[in-house]
N, C-alpha and C positions, 0 to 999 in steps of 0.2 A: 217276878219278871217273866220266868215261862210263861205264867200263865197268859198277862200281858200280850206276848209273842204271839201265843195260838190263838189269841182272841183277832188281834189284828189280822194275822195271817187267814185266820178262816172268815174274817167278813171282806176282806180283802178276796178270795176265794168266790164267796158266796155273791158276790155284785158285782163281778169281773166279767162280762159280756164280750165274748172275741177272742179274749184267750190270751198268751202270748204277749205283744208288744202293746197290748189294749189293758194290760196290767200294772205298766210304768207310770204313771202319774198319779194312780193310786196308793203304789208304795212307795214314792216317792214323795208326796205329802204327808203320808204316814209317818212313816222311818223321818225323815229329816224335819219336822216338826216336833215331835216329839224329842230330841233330840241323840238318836239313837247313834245316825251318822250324820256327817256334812255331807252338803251338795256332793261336793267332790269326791269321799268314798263312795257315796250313795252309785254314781257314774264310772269311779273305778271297777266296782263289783259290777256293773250294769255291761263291760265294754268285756270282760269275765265269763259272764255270762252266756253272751252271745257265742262264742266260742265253745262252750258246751252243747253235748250233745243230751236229746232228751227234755223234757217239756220246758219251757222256759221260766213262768210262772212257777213251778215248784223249783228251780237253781234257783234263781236269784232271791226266793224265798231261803232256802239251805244257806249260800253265800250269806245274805243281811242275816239272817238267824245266828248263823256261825260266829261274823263278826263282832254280834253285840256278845251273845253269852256262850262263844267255843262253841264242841260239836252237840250238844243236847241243846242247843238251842238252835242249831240246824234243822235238826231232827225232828224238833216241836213247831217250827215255823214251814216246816215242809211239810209233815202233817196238816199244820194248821192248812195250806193251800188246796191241800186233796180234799180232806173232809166233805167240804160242802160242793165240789160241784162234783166230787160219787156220791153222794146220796140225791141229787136234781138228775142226774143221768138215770139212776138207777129208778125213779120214779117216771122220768121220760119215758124210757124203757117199755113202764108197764101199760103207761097212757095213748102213747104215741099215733099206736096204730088207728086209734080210735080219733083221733084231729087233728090225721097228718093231711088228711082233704079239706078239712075247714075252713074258708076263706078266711075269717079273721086271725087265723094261727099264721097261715101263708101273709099276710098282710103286717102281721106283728114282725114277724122274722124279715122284712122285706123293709121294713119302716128301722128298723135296728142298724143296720148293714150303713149308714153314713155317721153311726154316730161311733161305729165300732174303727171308721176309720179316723176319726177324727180323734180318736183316743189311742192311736197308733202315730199319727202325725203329731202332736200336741209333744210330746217325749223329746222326738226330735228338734223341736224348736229350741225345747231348755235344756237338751245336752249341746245346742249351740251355742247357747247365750251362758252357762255355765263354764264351758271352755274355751271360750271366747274365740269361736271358728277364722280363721286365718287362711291364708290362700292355701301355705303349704301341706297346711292340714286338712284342708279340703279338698284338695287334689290327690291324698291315697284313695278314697273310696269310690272317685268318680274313676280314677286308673281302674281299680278293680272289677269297679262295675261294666265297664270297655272291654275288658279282657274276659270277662265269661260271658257277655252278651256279644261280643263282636268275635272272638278269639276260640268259642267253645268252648271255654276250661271250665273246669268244676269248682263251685263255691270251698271244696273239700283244700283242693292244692293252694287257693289264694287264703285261706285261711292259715295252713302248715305254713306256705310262706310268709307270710303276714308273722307268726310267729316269730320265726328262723331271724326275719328281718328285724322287728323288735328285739330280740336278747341280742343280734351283734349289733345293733344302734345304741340297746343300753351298755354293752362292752364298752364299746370308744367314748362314752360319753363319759363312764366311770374313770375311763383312762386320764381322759384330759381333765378330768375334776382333780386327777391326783399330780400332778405335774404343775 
């Protein structure tokens, strides 16, 4: 099963163009195909994630690792994410200077840039259709997103809140489950 892990996670890694949220639908077909997790873990870890600080692609690799097989399988699935794109940097690195004026390299990297967002948007749709988006639940993210583009707060405090706010909603929620 490690092994499994690091193999996904490093082609997962190695064909991940954008980085970040251009990663989600790749392991996301992954992982829940195979039947590692459900949709719906797959998106609890995903919502987790975000929340963390530090490359996004290697957490939510460590998270889905962790989950299937504890912490070595963390460890091997966030490996698996590093791997192959330090050794494409590291070869960048040594080529770069030499076709960074190139038209067709400028041309490549320029021809990339719609399909890296569409592999960012794409996520969004099936964490919609997965949790089946409702007003109420659509209205935290568009509040929060009002209050640091219109209010100037930091991504930093709406997320601490965002926290604070979740554990006392699941407090009262626990409560009236037991009553």
């Amino acid at each position: 099963m490690f092994f499994k892990l690091f193999v996904t996670f490093t082609r997962i890694g190695l064909f991940t163009i954008g980085g970040g949220y251009a990663v989600i639908p790749l392991i996301e077909r992954d992982i829940v195909s195979r039947g590692w997790l459900s949709k719906e873990e797959f998106y609890e870890l995903l919502s987790i994630t975000e929340s963390l600080p530090g490359v996004f692609a290697t957490n939510i690799a460590a998270l889905v690792g962790y989950k299937i097989n504890g912490l070595k399988g963390g460890a091997i699935a966030a490996l698996g994410t590093i791997v192959a794109p330090f050794a494409i940097i590291i070869m960048i690195a040594a080529f770069f200077s030499r076709f960074q004026e190139n038209i067709w390299v400028t041309k490549a990297f320029k021809a990339l840039r719609p399909a890296v967002v569409a592999l960012i948007v794409a996520p969004c749709f099936s964490a919609i259709k997965a949790n089946k988006l409702t007003y109420k639940t659509a209205i935290i993210p568009i509040v929060a997103l009002l209050i640091m583009w219109q209010g100037h707060v930091s991504p930093i405090f709406i997320v601490i809140f965002g926290c604070i706010a979740g554990i006392i909603y699941n407090i009262f929620k626990e409560k009236n489950k037991r009553r």
